[in-house]
C-alpha positions in Angstrom: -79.9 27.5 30.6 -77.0 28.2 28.6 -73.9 26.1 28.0 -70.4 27.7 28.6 -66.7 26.4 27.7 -64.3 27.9 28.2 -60.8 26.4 25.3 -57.3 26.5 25.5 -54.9 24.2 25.1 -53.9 21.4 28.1 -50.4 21.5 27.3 -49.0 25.0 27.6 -48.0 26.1 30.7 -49.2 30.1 31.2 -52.4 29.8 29.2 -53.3 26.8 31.2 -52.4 28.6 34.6 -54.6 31.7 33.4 -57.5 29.4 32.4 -57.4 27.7 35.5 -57.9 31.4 37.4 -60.3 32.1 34.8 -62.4 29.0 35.2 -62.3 29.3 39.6 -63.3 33.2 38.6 -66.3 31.8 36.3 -67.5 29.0 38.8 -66.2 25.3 38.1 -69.6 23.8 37.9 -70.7 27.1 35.5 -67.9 26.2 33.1 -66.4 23.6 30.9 -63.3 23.1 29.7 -62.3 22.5 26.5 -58.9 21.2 25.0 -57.9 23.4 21.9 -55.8 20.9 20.4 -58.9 18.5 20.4 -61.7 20.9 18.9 -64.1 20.2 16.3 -67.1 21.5 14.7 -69.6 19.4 16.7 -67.7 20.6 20.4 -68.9 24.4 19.1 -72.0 23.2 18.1 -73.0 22.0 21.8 -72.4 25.2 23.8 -73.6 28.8 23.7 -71.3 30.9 25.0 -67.6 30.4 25.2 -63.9 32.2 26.5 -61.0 31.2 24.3 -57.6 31.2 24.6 -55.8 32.7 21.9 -52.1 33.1 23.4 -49.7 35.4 20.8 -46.5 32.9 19.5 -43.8 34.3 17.1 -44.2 37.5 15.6 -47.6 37.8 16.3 -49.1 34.4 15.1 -51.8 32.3 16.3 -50.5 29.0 17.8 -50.7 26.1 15.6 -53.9 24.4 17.2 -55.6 27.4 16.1 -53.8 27.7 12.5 -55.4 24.0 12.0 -58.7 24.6 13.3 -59.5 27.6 11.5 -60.7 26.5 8.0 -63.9 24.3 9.8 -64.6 27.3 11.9 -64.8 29.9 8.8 -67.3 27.1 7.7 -69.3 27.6 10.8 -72.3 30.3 11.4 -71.4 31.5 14.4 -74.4 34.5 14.9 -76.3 32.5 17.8 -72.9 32.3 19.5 -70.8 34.9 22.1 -67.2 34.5 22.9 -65.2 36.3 25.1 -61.2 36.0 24.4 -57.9 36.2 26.5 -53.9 35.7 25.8 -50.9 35.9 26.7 -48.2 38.2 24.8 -45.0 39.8 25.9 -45.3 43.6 25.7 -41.5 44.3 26.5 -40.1 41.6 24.4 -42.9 41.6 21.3 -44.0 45.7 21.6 -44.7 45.7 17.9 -47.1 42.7 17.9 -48.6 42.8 21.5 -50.9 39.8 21.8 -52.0 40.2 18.0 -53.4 36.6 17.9 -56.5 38.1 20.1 -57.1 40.1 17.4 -56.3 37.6 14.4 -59.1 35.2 16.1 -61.5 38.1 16.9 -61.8 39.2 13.3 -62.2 35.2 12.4 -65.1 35.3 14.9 -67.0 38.2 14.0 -66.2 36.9 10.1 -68.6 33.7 11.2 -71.4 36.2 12.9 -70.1 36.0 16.8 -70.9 37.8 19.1 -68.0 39.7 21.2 -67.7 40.3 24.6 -65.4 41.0 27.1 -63.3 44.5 26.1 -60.2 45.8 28.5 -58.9 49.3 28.5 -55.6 49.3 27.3 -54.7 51.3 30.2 -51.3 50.4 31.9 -50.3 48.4 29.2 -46.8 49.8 27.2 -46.5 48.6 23.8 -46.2 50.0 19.8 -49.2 48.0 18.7 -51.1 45.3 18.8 -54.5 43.9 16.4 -56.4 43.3 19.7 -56.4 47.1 19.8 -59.7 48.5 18.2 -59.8 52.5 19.8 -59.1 53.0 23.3 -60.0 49.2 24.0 -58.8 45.6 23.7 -60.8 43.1 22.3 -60.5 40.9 24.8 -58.1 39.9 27.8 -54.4 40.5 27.5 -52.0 38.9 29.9 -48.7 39.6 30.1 -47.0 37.0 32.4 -43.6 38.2 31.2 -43.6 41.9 33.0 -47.2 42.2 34.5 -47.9 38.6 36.2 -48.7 40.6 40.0 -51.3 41.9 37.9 -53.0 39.0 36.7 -55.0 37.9 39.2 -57.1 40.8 39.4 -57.7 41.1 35.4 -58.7 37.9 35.1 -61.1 38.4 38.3 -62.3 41.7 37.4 -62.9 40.5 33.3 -64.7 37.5 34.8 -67.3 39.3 36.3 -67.9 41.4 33.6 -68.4 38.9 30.9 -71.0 36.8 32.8 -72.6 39.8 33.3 -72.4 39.9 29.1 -72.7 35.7 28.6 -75.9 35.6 30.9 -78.0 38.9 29.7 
């Protein structure tokens, strides 16, 4: 049976509210939560499959957690690994660097050999652009709490459902 975490950081207060729908979504007992801020090499090591949190701060940045984290997971051989990846941007405010960071850590990944999972359309999104943009699709997950939050609820439930149809093939 295959291990599942799902990592964002405790202390924020949208990503944490979207990782809490995401994790009722998944299934409490199907899902554990990790604290970004607290990750190491050996945390990775002990699950298979995992959703991330990778919220966009600044002009299109990674937040720091992730800044700090990332030279031991470029170490890291990630091939027998899938991740699935969601954030938080502001489309209206940051149209130019729409939730870039889901990008930034999705090239990381795939970099270390992981597997992806999880594309969105970019359908009913308006933005200039955005590195979690690869064709007509997303990368992962974007959220945008700022101008879209009626819509999140059904996202995150409809994403959900289609990455542990991905996480448990």
């Amino acid at each position: 049976m295959s291990k599942n975490a799902i990592i964002y950081s405790f202390h924020t207060q949208k990503s944490k509210k979207v990782a809490e729908k995401v994790i009722e979504a998944f299934g409490k007992e199907e899902i554990e939560a990790v604290n970004a801020e607290e990750l190491t090499k050996e945390v990775l090591e002990n699950y298979d499959n995992f959703i991330i949190s990778a919220p966009t701060w600044f002009d299109g940045e990674l937040p720091n957690y992730w800044d700090e984290f990332i030279p031991d997971l470029e170490e890291m051989d990630l091939s027998k690994k899938t991740f699935a990846i969601f954030g938080l941007g502001d489309q209206k405010g940051y149209p130019e660097n729409f939730c870039d960071a889901i990008g930034l850590m999705a090239e990381i990944l795939e970099s270390c050999g992981a597997k992806l999972v999880g594309e969105t359309s970019v359908e009913g999104y308006t933005y200039e652009t955005s590195k979690a943009q690869r064709g007509d699709v997303f990368v992962g997950l974007l959220i945008d709490q700022e101008n879209q939050a009626r819509l999140t609820k059904k996202r995150v439930s409809d994403w959900v459902e289609k990455i542990k149809g991905e996480f448990f093939n």
